[in-house]
N, C-alpha and C positions, 0 to 999 in steps of 0.2 A: 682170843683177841685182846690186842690192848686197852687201856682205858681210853685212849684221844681217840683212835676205831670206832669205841663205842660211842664215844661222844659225839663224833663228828654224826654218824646215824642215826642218830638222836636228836639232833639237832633239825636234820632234815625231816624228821618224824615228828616232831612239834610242832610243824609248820601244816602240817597237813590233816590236823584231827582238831580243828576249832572249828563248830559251826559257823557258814559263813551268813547265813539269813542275820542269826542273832549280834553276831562279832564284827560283823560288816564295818558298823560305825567307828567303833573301838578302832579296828583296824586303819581306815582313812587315816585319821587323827592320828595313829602315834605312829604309823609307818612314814608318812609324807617321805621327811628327808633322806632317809635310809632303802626306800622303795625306790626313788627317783636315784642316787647314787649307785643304785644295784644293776638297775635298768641300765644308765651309763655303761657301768662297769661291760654289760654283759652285750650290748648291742656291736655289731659288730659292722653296723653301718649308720647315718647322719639320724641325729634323734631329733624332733623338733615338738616344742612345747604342747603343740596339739596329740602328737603321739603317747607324753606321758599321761596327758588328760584322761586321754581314751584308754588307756592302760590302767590308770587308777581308778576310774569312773566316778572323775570330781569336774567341777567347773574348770574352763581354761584359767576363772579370774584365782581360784585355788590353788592351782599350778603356776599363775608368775606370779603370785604373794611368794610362793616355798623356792622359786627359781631366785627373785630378787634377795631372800635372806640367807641362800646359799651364796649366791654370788657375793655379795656381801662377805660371806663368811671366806671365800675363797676355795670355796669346796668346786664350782663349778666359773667355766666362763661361757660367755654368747656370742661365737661370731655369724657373717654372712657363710652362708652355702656355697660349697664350691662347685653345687649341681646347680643352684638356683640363687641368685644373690637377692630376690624377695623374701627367701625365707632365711628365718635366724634357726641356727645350730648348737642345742647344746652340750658344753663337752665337761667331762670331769676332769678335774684339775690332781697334781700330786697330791697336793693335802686330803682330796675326795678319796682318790684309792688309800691314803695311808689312815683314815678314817673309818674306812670299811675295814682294813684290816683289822685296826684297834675292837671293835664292836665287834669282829667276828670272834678276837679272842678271848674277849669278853666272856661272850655267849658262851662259846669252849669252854671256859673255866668255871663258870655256873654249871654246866651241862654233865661236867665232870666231877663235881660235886654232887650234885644229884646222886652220880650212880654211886659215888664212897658210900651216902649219907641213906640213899634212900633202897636203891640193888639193883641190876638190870631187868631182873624179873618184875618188883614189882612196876620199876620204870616203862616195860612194856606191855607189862598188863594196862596201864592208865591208857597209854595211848592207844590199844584194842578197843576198850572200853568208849573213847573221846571219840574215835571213829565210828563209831558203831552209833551213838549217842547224836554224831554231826550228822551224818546219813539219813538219819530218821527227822532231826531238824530242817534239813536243807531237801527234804521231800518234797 
């Protein structure tokens, strides 16, 4: 297999071996804007501010603080529903998807590092271990 193969697996296997009882917090906090852009990215019908709420399991006033400093940033916009004009729609913007991409390759080039520096062996041993470790936390 190649090295980006590996990476790319790897990457997806990161994501999945952090206790979540303990990392929970951690998690809220530094995912917000990249959670909420992911979401975007990946829905594939009208997403609305209570949906990400309930997806992140934060306050709604949590999610239009992180809505109005994206928008702001031009990562996202908010219009009316074209099912429901009471409710607001939020949608990712170019700059959002071209944002994810940037972060995604990011990750990839860290991830691909790893395996130069550190070897897919022991790379997959840690994340056996981190599962194993989360399982027993998140009991």
């Amino acid at each position: 297999m190649d090295v980006k193969c590996d990476a790319e697996r790897l990457m997806r296997e990161f994501r999945t071996c952090t206790p979540k009882k303990i990392f929970s917090r951690v998690e809220e906090t530094e995912r917000g804007i990249g959670f909420i852009l992911l979401m975007l990215e990946n829905s594939g019908e009208e997403v609305i501010a209570g949906d990400i709420s309930q997806k992140m399991n934060v306050s709604t006033a949590r999610v239009a603080a992180l809505l109005k400093k994206m928008e702001k940033n031009g990562l996202i916009t908010r219009e009316n529903s074209d099912k429901d004009a009471r409710r607001t729609v939020v949608k990712i913007t170019r700059k959002g998807m071209d944002t994810i991409l940037e972060k995604r390759a990011e990750f990839l080039e860290k991830t691909e590092l790893l395996i130069e520096k550190v070897g897919m062996k022991d790379l997959e041993e840690f994340i056996r271990i981190s599962r194993r470790i989360r399982e027993v936390l998140d009991e």
